[in-house]
C-alpha angles and dihedrals in degrees: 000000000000122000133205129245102256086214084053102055090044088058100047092056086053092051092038097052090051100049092048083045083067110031091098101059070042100063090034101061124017106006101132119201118257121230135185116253133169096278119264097256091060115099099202087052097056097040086056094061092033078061098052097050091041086061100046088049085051091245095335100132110231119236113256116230116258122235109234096178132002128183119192084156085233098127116114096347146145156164088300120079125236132198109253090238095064087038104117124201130228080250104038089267107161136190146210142166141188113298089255091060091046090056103120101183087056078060090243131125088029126136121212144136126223095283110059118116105171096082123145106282097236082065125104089229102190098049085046089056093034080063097043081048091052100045085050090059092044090051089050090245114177092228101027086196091067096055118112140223151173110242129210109183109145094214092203104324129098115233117207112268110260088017112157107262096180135345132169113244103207121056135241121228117229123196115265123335124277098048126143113242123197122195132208132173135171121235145159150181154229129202099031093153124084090341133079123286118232112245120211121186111192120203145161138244110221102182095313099334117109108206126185124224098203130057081210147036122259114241107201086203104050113019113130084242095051123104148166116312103169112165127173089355098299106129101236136173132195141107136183118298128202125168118253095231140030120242127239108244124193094191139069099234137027139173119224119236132200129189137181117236090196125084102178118114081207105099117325087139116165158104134229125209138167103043107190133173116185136183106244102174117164116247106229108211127188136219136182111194134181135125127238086355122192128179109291104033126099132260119203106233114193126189103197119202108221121203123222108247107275083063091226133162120292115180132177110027128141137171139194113217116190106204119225111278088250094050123067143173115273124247091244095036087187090204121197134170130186081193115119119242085001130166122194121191117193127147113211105255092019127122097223137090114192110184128156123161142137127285092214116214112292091009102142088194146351119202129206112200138171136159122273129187138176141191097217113092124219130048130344128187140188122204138152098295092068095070110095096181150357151184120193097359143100109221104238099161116157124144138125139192146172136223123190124220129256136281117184126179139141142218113207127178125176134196136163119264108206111184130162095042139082093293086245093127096241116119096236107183124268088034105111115239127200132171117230113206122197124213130182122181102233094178139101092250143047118265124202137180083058105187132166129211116207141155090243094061140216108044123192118205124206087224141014107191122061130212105204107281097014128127133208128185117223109193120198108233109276116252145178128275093254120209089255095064093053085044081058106053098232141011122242127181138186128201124200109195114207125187139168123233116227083264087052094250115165111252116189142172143158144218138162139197137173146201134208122233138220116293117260118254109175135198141151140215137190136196127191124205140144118256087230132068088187114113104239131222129234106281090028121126118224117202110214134202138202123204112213111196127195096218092176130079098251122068113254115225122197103043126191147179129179130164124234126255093335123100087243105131103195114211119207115203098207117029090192102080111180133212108294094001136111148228119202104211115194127203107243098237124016128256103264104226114233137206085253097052088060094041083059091042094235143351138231131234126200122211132188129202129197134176152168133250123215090260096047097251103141123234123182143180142190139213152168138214121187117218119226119216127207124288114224108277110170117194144152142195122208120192129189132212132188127201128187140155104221132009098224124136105270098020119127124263105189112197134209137174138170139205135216129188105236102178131080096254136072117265125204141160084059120186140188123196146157114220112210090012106092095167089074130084108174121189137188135216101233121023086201137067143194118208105283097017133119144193133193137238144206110212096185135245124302119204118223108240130184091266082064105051082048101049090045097220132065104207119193116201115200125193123203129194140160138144139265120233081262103059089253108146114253116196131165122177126213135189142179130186121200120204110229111202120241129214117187124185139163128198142191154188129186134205147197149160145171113263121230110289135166095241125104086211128031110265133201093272093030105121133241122218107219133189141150128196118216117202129180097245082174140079097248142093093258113210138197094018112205137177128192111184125189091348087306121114105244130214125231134207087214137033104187119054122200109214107290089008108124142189153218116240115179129177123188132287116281122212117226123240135224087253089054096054084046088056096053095220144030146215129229113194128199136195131187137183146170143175121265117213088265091064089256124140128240125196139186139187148206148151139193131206132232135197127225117191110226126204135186135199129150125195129202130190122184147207125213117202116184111192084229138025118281132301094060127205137218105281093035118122138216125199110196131190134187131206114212129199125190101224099177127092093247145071115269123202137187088036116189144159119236108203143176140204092030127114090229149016135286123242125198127204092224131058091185131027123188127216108307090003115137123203125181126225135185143172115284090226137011115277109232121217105238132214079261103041083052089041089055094049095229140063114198120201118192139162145147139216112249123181139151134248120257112236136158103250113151095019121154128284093240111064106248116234120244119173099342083306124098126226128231121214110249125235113285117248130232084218142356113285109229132192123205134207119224120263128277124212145178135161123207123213105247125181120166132248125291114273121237118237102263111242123225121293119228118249116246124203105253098233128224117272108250095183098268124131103198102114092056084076104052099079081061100056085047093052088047098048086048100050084052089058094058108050088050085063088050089053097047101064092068103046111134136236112271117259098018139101134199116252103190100134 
């Protein structure tokens, strides 16, 4: 039996627990799944995958991966097996596993060929060769037989899940980091019927990361790429497994692990052969594209990712490509990637190119491409060198293009546009003319910002930016033929086209064209009129203007007016007049009107024009205009005025008024007059009146009377005539109004009184007399006269009321109330108003006070009721009750009854009592005769009623209405006022109980004197305690209720 190395297996539980601590960030992030492909030795295999990626390059062959370590265990073997861990590779490779897979007697970790008969007998030995056999035949082995592998059969023990079936203990060394490894091996299995598969899991150590490459376990029995391996007649299964992808290493060297998922010695039959890592790094290849280039256009650079031949996976690469100095990114970089998963970063005018992405399974190729340009003409290139940096990839660049330089040039032509006219090609005021220019890149490259400078400004082009060879038209806005142009003779024009290359160099280039315009045909014409259409009066000055109008089809210089055979200068405020339009001359001082220009009812004035044409040739014109003068229009205008020192009835108002002639024609026969005021005579100064002239007047004086005062104003209304030289009426009218000041007031004064009675004091029913007089305390005339006293509408002798005339309102008599005799007074308000001449009201008010005596008295009478017949004896009892009467004229409160002699107090039904009311009052509780009360022979009872007068303290502000009267609250007191009964008394006849007869007294031994004299004193302590005794009875009789005091004084 074979034994293991004791260092080995120590080293393989180290490598073991740090792969499986880092399975899981393995899994997570990079793991690639594993598919079944031909197996790399295989030709037709290869050249399957060569032809895909060929395809997809278009003919570029793709690069085959590179095997970087490959174990068959045939090194140094032979019929005898041999325990993995003593096996020895051509290049000192060696292998271990976990304990449980080196376990020979359980037939697993055992090398062997199909030949080998020495095995351990506990081994099936002819199912372990059939499967070296198979796997011979799987690998393409001459004499499959001779072919060797590592078994793995778990004869009838269970092995731990995950457990390391097989790892290289040494490392291979790759490249560079950051290459992409791929991973293939060769297995099969027996017993795949009705027992469990073995399930193997590959993965590879990168530095001390273990990382699958696979997301599953391969089931030699049931993978998609497993078939039927029966050999000597052991039904076998199996095939040659490679993973679908390569996975990303960061270091330069790994080993390769495989473990078993599955733990039952029930089947998990198998071998394993052909272990193979390769290398299987992308080449990235580079390509500029782009037909007839010059500076400034765009070339198309792809990077194209290129798969190694077994076209697997290839996830996570990335690269950083610097452009040449004299290549940059276009401005539109127009990126693009067929890469899965792919980024590109490129910034418009930058040098760099950042892109990283996925070659998915069976993807010959992937491309990044994006847009380049440069302004330096000749020839660019990208190699090797241009790649900064990158991850996954063999840098493979190799591509060159040219661009050719600028040539810029322009073709321009130019030519009038007339529209809206009769289509003769003369440019006839009011067509529209317009200028159309013509421009044609004639350069290698395209121009933009187009723009075209012309006298006709502005110009609008069709397009601004030029593809080589092509044209574009700019047209000027169209405009109207101006008067100018006509004036000219003709209209030229001139363009200058301006452009910008793609480099922004300046392209230029001119033209010109011209029209001719309408012949010239001039005239001139002239009006004269006054600026006025006012009729004027003799003195007045009327300006005069003269419109000079250019009637032909050319503008006239030069432009004059002058009147004939008067001193008139004309001034023209523009001496350029053109065609149609005019030019208003004015005379520089007006035409003074004379008498005889009014006697003749008008006058003429005659005016002459002259001007200029463009070419210096003279026109001229002449006109007249007639002034009116004023028709006769007579007319005045009056006024009155009023002054006074003071607006009392009776004062003075003085009057004045004057008169003007404010027409253009003499009045006479003047008149002033006041029509309804016959006290006044006024009388004017002049009685005629030239136009513009006044006079004045006196109207007289006006007294103020009491209607005025009423009324509050005092209005004066004047009329004026007179007569025009014609005969023709003349009238003005003229009025004043003068404010008088009112004064309205109202006054008054009430009165009341208590009407007779037989009572020496008022009592609640007794009456009270009220009046109130009313006077007119104003100036003015006083209306609807009305009193209310006391609440009550009042009646007046007299409703209207002359300024300081008065009058006598009454109402009925009022009673008084018990309130009113508690409050010992009462008011009687009163309130008066009238109407003032404005419809305003006036009001007035007043109240009188009137006394009212107040007097108190209480009575009580009692009733003594003992519980025996007199004399009473100590235990006996007495209930006693009182009946109170209020005997005053006013209302008594807190009403109680103050006792003594009686165990408790008195209570009373009744807290107030009002005049004549009656209440009754008796002990709360029996009072009980005492040993002293019977010892002194007589019980006296006495008490007395006690209350307080009602009165109104602390009433309200407001008096407080009661029975159409008011109460006023009465004077505060310093203290209550209280009122008392008389007292009330009665005595009881008391004696004390029998006696019982005294019993014999024992005889005690006289003793013997000792010389003490203590017993002297004892009759004097007896005679004091009993004198005590005594004075407490005395006492006793005049104890007094409980909760009372006595108010006597």
């Amino acid at each position: 039996m074979h034994r293991t190395n004791p260092q080995h297996v120590r080293r393989r539980r180290v490598l073991t627990t740090t792969a499986l601590g880092l399975t899981t960030v393995v899994l997570g992030s990079t793991a690639v799944a594993a598919a079944v492909v031909p197996a790399p030795a295989s030709a037709s295999t290869v050249a399957e995958h060569t032809a895909k990626a060929s395809a997809a390059l278009r003919g570029a062959p793709a690069p085959d991966p590179q095997v970087l370590y490959s174990e068959g265990f045939e090194h140094d073997t032979t019929d005898q097996w041999i325990g993995l861990e003593d096996y020895v590779g051509a290049e000192g490779e060696r292998y271990t596993a976990d304990p449980a897979w080196l376990d020979h007697d359980q037939c697993n970790g055992i090398i062997l060929d199909g030949a080998t008969t020495d095995l351990p007998s506990s081994c099936r030995a002819s199912s372990l060769r059939a499967l070296a056999t198979a796997l011979g035949t799987v690998g393409g082995s001459a004499d499959p037989k001779a072919n060797h592998v590592v078994s793995a059969w778990t004869t009838d023990k269970a092995v731990p899940k995950g457990a390391v079936q097989a790892e290289s203990v040494q490392t291979s060394k790759i490249k560079d980091p950051g290459r992409f490894i791929s991973f293939g091996v060769n297995a099969a299995a027996a017993a795949c019927t009705n027992y469990v598969h073995p399930l193997l899991d590959f993965a590879l150590v990168d530095g001390e990361v273990e990382r699958p490459v696979s997301d599953h376990a391969i089931d030699p029995c049931t993978d998609a790429a497993s078939k039927d391996l029966d050999t000597d007649g052991v039904p076998l299964r199996g095939g040659s497994f490679v993973s679908k992808g390569g996975l990303l290493f960061g270091g330069d060297a790994i080993r390769w692990v495989m473990r078993n998922e599955q733990t039952s010695p029930s089947g998990n039959d198998g071998a394993i052969d052909q272990v193979t890592v390769y290398d299987s790094t992308p080449e990235l290849r580079a390509d500029l594209t782009g037909d007839d280039l010059v500076v400034g256009d765009t070339a198309r650079l792809t990077f194209t990712v290129v798969n190694t031949s077994e076209a697997g996976s290839k996830p996570g690469w990335s690269f950083e490509d610097g452009l040449p100095d004299a290549l940059r990114i276009a401005d539109q970089p127009n990126v693009a990637t067929t890469c899965a998963n792919g980024t590109v970063e490129a910034t418009a005018g930058g040098h760099t190119v950042q892109a990283s992405g996925d070659l998915r399974n069976e993807e010959a190729a992937c491309t990044v491409a994006l847009d380049v340009t440069t302004t330096t003409p000749g020839n660019h290139a990208l190699d090797p060198s241009s790649i900064t940096t990158s991850r996954g990839l063999e840098d493979a660049v190799d591509a060159k293009i040219a661009f050719a330089a600028e040539r810029n040039a322009l073709t321009v032509t130019e030519e009038p546009v007339l529209t809206g006219g009769n289509g003769d090609a003369v440019a006839d005021l009011g067509e529209q003319l317009a200028f159309r220019v013509t421009v044609t890149n004639a350069g290698n490259v395209a121009i933009h910002d187009l723009a075209v400078t012309s006298g006709q400004d502005p110009t609008d082009c069709v397009a601004t930016s030029l593809p080589v060879g092509a044209s574009t038209t700019c047209t000027t806005a169209a405009r109207a033929v101006t008067q100018d142009d006509v004036d000219a003779g003709r209209v030229d024009d001139s363009v200058t086209v301006s452009a910008a290359s793609r480099l922004d160099a300046a392209v230029e280039a001119t033209a010109s064209a011209s029209v001719p315009t309408t012949p010239a045909a001039p005239a001139l014409g002239l009006e004269a009129r006054p600026t006025s259409s006012t009729p004027a009066a003799v003195g007045d000055e009327v300006d005069l203007e003269a419109v000079v109008t250019n009637t032909g089809n050319v503008t006239l210089h030069d432009a004059t007016v002058e009147t004939a055979g008067r001193d008139l200068p004309v001034d023209c405020p523009s001496t350029t007049i053109a065609p149609g339009a005019s030019v208003t001359c004015s005379t520089r001082r007006g035409y003074r009107v004379e008498q005889r220009d009014v006697d003749n009812g008008g006058v003429t004035v005659q005016f002459t024009s002259s001007a200029r044409t463009p070419s210096g040739d003279g026109v001229a014109a002449s006109a007249s205009t007639d002034v009116d003068v004023q028709q006769p229009a007579p007319a005045v205008e009056a006024t009155v005025s009023a002054s006074y020192d003071d607006l009392r009835m009776g004062e003075p108002i003085a009057l004045r008024g004057t008169v003007r002639n404010t027409g253009n024609v003499t009045v006479h026969d003047l008149s002033y007059a006041v029509p309804g005021r016959p006290e006044l005579a006024p009388a004017c100064d002049a009685t005629e009146l030239t136009p513009g002239a006044s006079t004045e007047c006196v109207v007289g004086v006006h007294e103020v009377t009491q209607a005025d005062v009423d009324a509050g104003r005092v209005d004066v209304a004047a009329v004026v005539s007179g007569a025009a030289p014609d005969g023709t009426a003349v009238r003005a009218d003229a009025s004043t109004s003068v404010e008088v000041p009112r004064h309205p007031a109202l006054g008054v004064t009430a009165s009341a009184n208590l009407a007779a009675s037989e009572h020496e004091v008022p009592e609640a029913g007794d009456l009270v007399e009220r009046s109130a007089t009313v006077r007119n305390d104003g100036d003015t005339t006083l209306t609807a006269v009305t009193a209310t006293i006391g609440g009550d509408e009042a009646t007046c002798a007299e409703i209207d009321l002359a300024p300081g005339a008065e009058t006598v309102c009454r109402t009925e008599d009022s009673a008084l109330t018990q309130g009113d005799v508690d409050a010992g007074a009462l008011t009687v308000p009163v309130t008066a108003d009238a109407v003032a001449p404005d419809s305003s009201s006036v009001e007035a008010s007043d109240r009188v006070r009137v006394g009212l005596t107040g007097r108190g008295g209480l009575d009580v009478q009692g009733a003594i009721t003992p519980s025996t017949d007199e004399p009473l004896r100590p235990g006996a009892t007495v209930d006693a009750s009182f009946t109170v009467r209020n005997t005053g004229n006013r209302t008594v409160d807190s009403l109680g009854i103050e006792s003594e002699g009686f165990d408790s107090a008195v209570l009373c039904g009744a807290d107030e009592l009002a005049p004549g009311a009656t209440t009754t009052c008796a002990t709360e509780t029996p009072t009980q005769v005492t040993s002293t009360d019977a010892s002194a022979g007589e019980l006296e009872l006495t008490a007395r009623a006690k209350g307080r007068l009602v009165d109104v303290d602390g009433a309200a502000d407001e008096p407080a209405a009661r029975s159409g009267l008011v109460v006023t609250p009465g004077t505060a007191h310093e203290r209550p006022t209280w009122v008392f009964s008389p007292w009330f008394s009665k005595q009881l006849r008391t004696e004390p109980a029998p006696t019982p007869a005294p019993t014999a007294a024992p005889v005690v031994p006289e003793l013997a004197f000792t010389g003490s004299t203590v017993l002297a004193a004892v009759p004097l302590a007896v005679g004091g305690f009993l004198v005590g005794v005594l004075l407490w009875g005395l006492a006793r009789r005049r104890r007094t209720a409980p909760g009372h005091e006595s108010h006597d004084g």
